[in-house]
Structure formats: structure tokens, C-alpha cells
C-alpha positions as CSV (number, residue, x, y, z in Angstrom):
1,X,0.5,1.0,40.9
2,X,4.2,-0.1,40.5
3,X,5.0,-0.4,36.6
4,X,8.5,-1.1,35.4
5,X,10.4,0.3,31.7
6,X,13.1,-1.4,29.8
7,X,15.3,0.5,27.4
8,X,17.8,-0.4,25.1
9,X,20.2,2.1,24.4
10,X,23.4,2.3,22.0
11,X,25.9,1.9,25.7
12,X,23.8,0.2,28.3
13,X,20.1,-1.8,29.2
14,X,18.1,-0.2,31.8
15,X,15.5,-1.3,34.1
16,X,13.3,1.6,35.9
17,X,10.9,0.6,38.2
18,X,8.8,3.0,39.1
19,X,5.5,3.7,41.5
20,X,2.6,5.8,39.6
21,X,0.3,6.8,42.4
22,X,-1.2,10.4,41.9
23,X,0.4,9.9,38.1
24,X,4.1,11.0,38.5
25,X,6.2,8.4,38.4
26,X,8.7,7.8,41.3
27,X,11.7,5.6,41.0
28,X,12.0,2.9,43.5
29,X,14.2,0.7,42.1
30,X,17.1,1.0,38.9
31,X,19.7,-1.9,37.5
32,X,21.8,-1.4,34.2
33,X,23.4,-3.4,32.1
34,X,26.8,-2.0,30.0
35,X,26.5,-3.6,26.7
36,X,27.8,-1.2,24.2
37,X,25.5,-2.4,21.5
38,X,27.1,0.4,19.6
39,X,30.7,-1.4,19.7
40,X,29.1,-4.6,18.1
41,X,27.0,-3.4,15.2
42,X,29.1,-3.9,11.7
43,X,29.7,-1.4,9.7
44,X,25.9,-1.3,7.6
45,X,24.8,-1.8,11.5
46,X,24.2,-5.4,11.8
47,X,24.3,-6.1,15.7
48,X,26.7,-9.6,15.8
49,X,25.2,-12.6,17.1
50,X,27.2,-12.7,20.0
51,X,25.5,-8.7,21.1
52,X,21.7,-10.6,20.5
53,X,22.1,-12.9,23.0
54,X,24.0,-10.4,26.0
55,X,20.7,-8.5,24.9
56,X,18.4,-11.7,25.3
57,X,19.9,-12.3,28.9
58,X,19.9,-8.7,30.1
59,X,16.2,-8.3,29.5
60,X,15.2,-11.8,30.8
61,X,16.9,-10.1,33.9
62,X,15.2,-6.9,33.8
63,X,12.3,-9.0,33.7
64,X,13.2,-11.0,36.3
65,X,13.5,-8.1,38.4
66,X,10.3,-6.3,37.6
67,X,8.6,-9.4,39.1
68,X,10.6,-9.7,42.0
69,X,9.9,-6.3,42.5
70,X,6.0,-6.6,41.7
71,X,5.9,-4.5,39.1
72,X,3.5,-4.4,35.8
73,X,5.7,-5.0,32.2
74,X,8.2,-4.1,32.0
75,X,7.7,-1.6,28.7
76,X,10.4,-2.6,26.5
77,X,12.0,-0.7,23.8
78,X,15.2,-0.1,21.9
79,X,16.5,2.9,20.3
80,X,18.3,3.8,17.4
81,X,21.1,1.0,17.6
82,X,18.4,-1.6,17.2
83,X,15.9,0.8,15.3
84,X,18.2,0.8,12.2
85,X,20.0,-2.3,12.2
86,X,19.5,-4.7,8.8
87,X,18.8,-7.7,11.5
88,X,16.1,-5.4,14.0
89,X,13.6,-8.1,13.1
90,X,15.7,-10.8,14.2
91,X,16.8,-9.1,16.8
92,X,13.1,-8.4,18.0
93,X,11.9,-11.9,18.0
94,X,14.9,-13.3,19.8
95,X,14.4,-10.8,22.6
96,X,10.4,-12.3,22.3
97,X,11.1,-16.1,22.2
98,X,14.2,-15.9,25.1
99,X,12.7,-13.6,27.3
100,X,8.7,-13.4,26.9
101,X,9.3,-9.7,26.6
102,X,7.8,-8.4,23.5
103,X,10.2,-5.3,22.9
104,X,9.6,-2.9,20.3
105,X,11.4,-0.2,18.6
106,X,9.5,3.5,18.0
107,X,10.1,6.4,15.1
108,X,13.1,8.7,16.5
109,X,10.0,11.0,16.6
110,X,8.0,9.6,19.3
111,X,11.2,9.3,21.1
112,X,11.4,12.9,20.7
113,X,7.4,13.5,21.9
114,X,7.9,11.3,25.0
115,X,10.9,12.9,25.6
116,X,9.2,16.8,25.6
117,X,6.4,14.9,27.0
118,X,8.8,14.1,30.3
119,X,10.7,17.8,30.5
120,X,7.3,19.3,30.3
121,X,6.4,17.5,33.3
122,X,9.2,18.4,34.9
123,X,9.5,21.9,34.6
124,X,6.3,22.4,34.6
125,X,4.3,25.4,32.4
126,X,6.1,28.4,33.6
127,X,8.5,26.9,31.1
128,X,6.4,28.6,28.5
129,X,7.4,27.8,24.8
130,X,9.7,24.9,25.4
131,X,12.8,23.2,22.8
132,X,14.1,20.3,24.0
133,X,17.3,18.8,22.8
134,X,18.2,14.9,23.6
135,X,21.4,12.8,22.3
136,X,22.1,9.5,22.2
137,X,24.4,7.1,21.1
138,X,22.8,6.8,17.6
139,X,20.7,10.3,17.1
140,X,19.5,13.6,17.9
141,X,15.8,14.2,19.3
142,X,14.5,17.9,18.4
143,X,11.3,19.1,19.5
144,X,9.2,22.1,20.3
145,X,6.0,22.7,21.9
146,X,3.7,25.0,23.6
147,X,1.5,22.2,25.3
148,X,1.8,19.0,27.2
149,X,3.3,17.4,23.7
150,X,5.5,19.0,20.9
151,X,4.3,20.8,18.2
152,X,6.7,19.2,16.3
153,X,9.3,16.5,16.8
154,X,12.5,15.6,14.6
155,X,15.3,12.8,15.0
156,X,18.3,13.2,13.0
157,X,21.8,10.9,12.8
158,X,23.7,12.9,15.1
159,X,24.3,10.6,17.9
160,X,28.0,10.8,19.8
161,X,28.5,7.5,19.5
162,X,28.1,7.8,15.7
163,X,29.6,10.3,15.0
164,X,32.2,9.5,17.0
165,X,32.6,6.4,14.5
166,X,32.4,7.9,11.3
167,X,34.5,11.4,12.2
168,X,37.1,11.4,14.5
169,X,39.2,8.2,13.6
170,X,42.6,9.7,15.6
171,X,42.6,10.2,19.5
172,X,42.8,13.2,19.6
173,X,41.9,13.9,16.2
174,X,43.4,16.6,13.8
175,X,41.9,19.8,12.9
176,X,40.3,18.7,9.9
177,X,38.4,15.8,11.4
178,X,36.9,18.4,14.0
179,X,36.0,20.8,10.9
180,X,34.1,18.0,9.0
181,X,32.6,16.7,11.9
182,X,31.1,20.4,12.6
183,X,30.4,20.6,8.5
184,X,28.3,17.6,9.1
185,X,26.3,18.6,12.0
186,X,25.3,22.4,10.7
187,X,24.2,20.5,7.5
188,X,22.1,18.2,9.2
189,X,20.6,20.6,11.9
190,X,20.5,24.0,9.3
191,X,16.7,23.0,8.7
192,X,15.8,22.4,12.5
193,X,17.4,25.2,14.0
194,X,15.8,27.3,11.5
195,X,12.6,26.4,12.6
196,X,13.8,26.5,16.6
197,X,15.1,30.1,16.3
198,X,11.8,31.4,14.4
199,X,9.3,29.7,17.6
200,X,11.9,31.8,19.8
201,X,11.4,29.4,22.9
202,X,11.3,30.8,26.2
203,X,13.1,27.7,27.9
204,X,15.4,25.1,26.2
205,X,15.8,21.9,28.1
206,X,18.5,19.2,27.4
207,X,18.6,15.6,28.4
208,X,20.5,12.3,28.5
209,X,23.7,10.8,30.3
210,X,25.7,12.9,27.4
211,X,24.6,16.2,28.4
212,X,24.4,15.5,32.1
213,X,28.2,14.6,32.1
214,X,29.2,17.9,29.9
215,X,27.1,20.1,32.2
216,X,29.0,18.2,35.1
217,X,32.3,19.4,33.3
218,X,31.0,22.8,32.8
219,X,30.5,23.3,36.4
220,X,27.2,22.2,37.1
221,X,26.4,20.4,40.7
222,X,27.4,16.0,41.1
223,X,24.8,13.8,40.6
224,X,24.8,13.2,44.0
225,X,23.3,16.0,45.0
226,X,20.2,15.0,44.2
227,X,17.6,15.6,41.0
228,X,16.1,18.8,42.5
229,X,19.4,20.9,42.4
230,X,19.3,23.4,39.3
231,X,21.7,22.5,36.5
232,X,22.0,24.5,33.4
233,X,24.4,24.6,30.4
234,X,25.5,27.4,29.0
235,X,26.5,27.4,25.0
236,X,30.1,29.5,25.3
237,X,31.0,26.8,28.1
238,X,30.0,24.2,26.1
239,X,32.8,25.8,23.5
240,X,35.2,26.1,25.9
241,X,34.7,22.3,27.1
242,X,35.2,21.4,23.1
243,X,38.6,22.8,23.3
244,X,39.2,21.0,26.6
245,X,38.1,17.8,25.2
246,X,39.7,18.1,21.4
247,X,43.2,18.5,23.0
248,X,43.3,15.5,25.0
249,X,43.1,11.6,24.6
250,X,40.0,9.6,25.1
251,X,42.0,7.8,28.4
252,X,42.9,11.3,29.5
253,X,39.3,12.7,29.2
254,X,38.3,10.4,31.5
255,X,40.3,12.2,34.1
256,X,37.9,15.5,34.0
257,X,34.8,16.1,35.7
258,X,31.8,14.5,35.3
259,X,33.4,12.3,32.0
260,X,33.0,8.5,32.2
261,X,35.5,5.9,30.9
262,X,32.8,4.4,29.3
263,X,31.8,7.7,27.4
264,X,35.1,9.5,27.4
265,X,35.3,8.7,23.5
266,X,31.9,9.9,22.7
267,X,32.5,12.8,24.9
268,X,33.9,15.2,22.6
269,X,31.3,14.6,19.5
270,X,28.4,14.9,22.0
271,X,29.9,18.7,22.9
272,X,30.4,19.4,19.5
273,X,26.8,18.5,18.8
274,X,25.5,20.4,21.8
275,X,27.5,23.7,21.2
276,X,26.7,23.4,17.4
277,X,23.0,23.2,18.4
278,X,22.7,25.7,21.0
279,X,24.5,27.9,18.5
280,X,22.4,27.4,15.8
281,X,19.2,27.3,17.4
282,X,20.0,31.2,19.3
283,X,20.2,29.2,22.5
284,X,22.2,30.7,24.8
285,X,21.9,28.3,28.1
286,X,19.9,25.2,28.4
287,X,17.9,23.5,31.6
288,X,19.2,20.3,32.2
289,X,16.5,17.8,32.7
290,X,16.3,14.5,34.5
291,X,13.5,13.0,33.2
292,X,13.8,12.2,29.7
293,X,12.2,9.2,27.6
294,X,11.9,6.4,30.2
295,X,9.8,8.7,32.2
296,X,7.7,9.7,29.4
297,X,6.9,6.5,28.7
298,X,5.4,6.0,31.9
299,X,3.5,9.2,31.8
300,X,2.0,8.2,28.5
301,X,1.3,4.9,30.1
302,X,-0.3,6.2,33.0
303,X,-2.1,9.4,31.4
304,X,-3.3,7.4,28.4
305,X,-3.5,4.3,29.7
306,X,-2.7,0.7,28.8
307,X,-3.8,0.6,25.3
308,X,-1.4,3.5,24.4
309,X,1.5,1.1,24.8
310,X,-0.5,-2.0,22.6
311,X,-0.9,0.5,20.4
312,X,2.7,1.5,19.8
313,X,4.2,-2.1,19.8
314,X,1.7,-3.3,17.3
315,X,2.5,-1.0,14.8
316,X,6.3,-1.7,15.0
317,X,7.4,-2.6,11.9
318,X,10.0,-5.1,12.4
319,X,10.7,-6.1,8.5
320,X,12.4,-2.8,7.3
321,X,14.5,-0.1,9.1
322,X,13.8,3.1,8.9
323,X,15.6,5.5,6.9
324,X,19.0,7.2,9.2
325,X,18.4,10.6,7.2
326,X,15.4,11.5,6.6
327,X,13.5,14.4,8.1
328,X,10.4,13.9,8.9
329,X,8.6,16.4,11.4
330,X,5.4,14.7,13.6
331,X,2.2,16.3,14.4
332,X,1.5,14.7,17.7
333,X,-2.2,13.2,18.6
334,X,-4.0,15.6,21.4
């Protein structure tokens, strides 16, 4: 079976198209599509007209992929960007009527379930007692299990992109912007990490394109190397990439290793989030995972079959956004 995902993140659209035979899902095809939704929300998060409709086309391409390609859905979401914009409804039924793609948004929770539900698969059970630790452009996804999904799960409004916005207005920023921004993210994640240290997790996994490229500037192996090479983070590099980061210029970051133009400004708040985490949480290294919440959507798709995924788009609400900081801590379904 050859089933295809759409995902709508703060920077970029992408398209996975996977084949599910034997139930682990093998990529055989990827496209993405840089739209930096981020860059075009205002400032209460209303994504401008002009964003909508890049949106509209990318997915009516994704989709025009997935059937080139043969491939059943695609399963289309967004995250946070569109999750918590004033105009998510809108933004929902333009996607519907341009494309005929009925994409939905999910609680930063079961972004953080499918997420463990991915690195478990991945690592597999000699991982023991896992944490897992995923940023975004618009949050954090927290979670901790001993099974196939989390025992519990927790999204908070630490995403780079974000903070990157509301904290660090000069490039490079000052001392005191880096002290708030720190202030900030131990308030937000005292509550969490609390609860992280006390489960005293035998493995702590991280993913997204935020900590791949920080692990690539802390010495880990190129992408190119393939998903199977072993790529870890540890927290005091993490510190020492901070300081590398802090004292230069978004244009210059750019210049290090593993640091995209494209994320070189987010680059810093995402390793101040990470150390800050890994800190709190009595972390001292982390796996870096490949998988993350595309594949777990598959694996919930296959695993749980079809009606999983009804389930979760008819129970988007699409009238009123969530709230950006509340925690709320889910008890996952067996």
C-alpha cells in the first residue's frame, strides 16, 4: 500500500510518500515547498491573504503528486502556525474548496503522541523509558512513555521561530535579550522537566530539521550519510554552540556547519531551547531521531487503520484556536 502525508509547518509544506507493506513506512518519494508561513502571520497571528493562497497552490501540488505517484490521501495537516491563527477556519476551508484536500489541524498534544509514537518505532524497546523532545517553528512537543505511545504528552509556546520573534529583536542580540529569552523558557518548561527528571528516562530522543542542524554543528555525521548513521547531542555542546551562535549575525551563522540560510535566524533560539531543556530535564545527551510526526502519522494510519484519521479530522474544531499557553498533559487511548 503506497499512502502519501501533507504537513504544514511554520517554514515549509511537505509531501511524503511513503510505501506501508509489512507496516513501516518507507519513503519513496519527497517535494517541499519554502513558504515561511511564520514570516506572514501578523502580529495576533493572522496568516495574510496573500500566505492562504501560496498554501492553497502548494497543497493542490502535493496532491497532484500523490496521484501521479499512486498514492492513497494525502493526510493533511498543519501545525501550530495555522493551529493558532484568528483566521485557521478560513484558512481550513480555502485549502478544502481550492484543493479538495480536507486538511486539519491537531492539539500540540497529539503532535507530541505521534511524534513518541514515531521515535519508539525507531529505536525500538531497548530504548526503555523514553522522553522525547521535538521543536518547531511555533512550539515545543514534550512527552514521555514506557509503551508504544506516551504516558503523557505536552506542547508549550517555545518554538524557534517564535521565540525568535518575540526575543531577540537585534542580530546578534545583547545580553539581556539572551537572559530573558532563557527567563522565558525555564518558566515555561519548570513544570515539564519536573516531571521528566522524576520518570528518570533511560533514552531521550530529539527530533525535527532544528535539532538535526544543531547536532550537525555539534559534530554529529551530514545528512548524507544516510538515516542509519548514529547521531546524538550532547547538552554541554549544545552550550557551547549557544555561545557560537549568540556572537555572530544571522548571515554569518549561515556559514557554520549544518545551519541553513533559511533557519540561520531561528538557529540560535532553537539551541537555547534545547540546552535549556536538556538542562532542566537532567538530560545529559539526546538520540537524534529521523522519524518524527509525518511518520507517525502513517504508523497510526496503518496500525489503526483508516478510521483513526476520519476520526481526527472530524473533531477539528475549526471556529476557535486553541489556547498558546496552556498546559495541558494527555492520557493517550491504548
Amino acid at each position: 500500500m503506497r499512502v502519501s502525508v501533507v504537513d504544514a509547518g511554520s517554514n515549509t509544506v511537505r509531501l511524503v510518500i511513503a510505501d506501508v507493506e509489512g507496516g513501516v513506512p518507507l519513503p519513496v518519494h519527497t517535494v517541499k515547498w519554502k513558504l515561511r508561513l511564520c514570516e506572514h502571520a501578523g502580529t495576533d497571528g493572522t496568516i495574510a491573504d496573500e500566505a492562504v493562497d501560496q498554501l492553497v497552490k502548494a497543497v493542490a501540488a502535493a496532491g497532484a503528486t500523490a496521484r501521479r505517484w499512486r498514492a492513497a490521501g494525502p493526510l493533511a495537516f498543519a501545525t501550530t502556525v495555522v493551529r493558532n491563527a484568528p483566521n485557521r477556519a478560513d484558512v481550513l476551508r480555502r485549502v478544502a474548496s481550492g484543493t479538495g484536500i480536507r486538511m486539519c489541524t491537531m492539539p500540540g498534544e497529539t503532535e507530541a503522541e505521534l511524534t513518541f509514537l514515531a521515535a519508539r518505532r525507531w529505536l525500538g524497546w531497548k530504548a526503555g523509558p523514553l522522553a522525547l523532545l521535538d521543536i518547531g517553528g511555533g512550539s515545543l512537543e514534550v512527552a514521555f512513555g514506557r509503551g508504544r505511545l506516551p504516558d503523557f504528552a505536552a506542547s508549550l509556546p517555545l518554538g524557534a521561530s517564535r521565540l525568535t520573534r518575540e526575543h531577540l529583536v537585534q542580530d546578534p542580540p545583547g545580553p539581556g535579550e539572551l537572559k530573558e529569552l532563557r527567563r522565558r523558557i525555564r518558566h515555561e518548561l519548570r513544570d515539564v522537566a519536573s516531571r521528566i527528571r522524576w520518570e528518570r528516562p533511560r533514552t531521550a530522543a530529539v527530533t525535527s530539521r532544528t535539532f538535526q542542524q544543531l547536532a550537525r554543528l555539534c559534530g554529529a555525521a551530514p545528512g548524507r550519510y544516510g538515516p542509519f548513521v548514529e547521531r546524538e547531542l550532547a547538552c554541554r555542546d549544545l552550550r557551547e554552540a549557544v555561545h557560537a551562535l549568540a556572537s555572530l549575525p544571522a548571515a554569518e551563522r549561515a556559514q557554520l556547519p549544518g545551519i541553513s540560510a533559511p533557519r540561520a535566524a531561528q538557529s540560535l533560539a532553537g539551541a537555547v531551547v534545547g540546552h535549556t531543556a536538556l538542562k532542566l530535564m537532567g538530560l545529559p545527551r539526546a538520540v537524534v531521531c529521523p522519524w518524527a510526526i509525518r511518520e507517525g502519522v502513517l504508523l497510526r494510519y496503518v496500525e489503526d487503520g483508516a478510521d483513526w484519521w476520519t476520526d481526527i479530522t472530524d473533531t477539528t474544531d475549526t471556529t476557535t484556536p486553541p489556547p498558546t499557553t496552556t498546559l495541558r498533559i494527555a492520557t493517550p487511548s491504548a
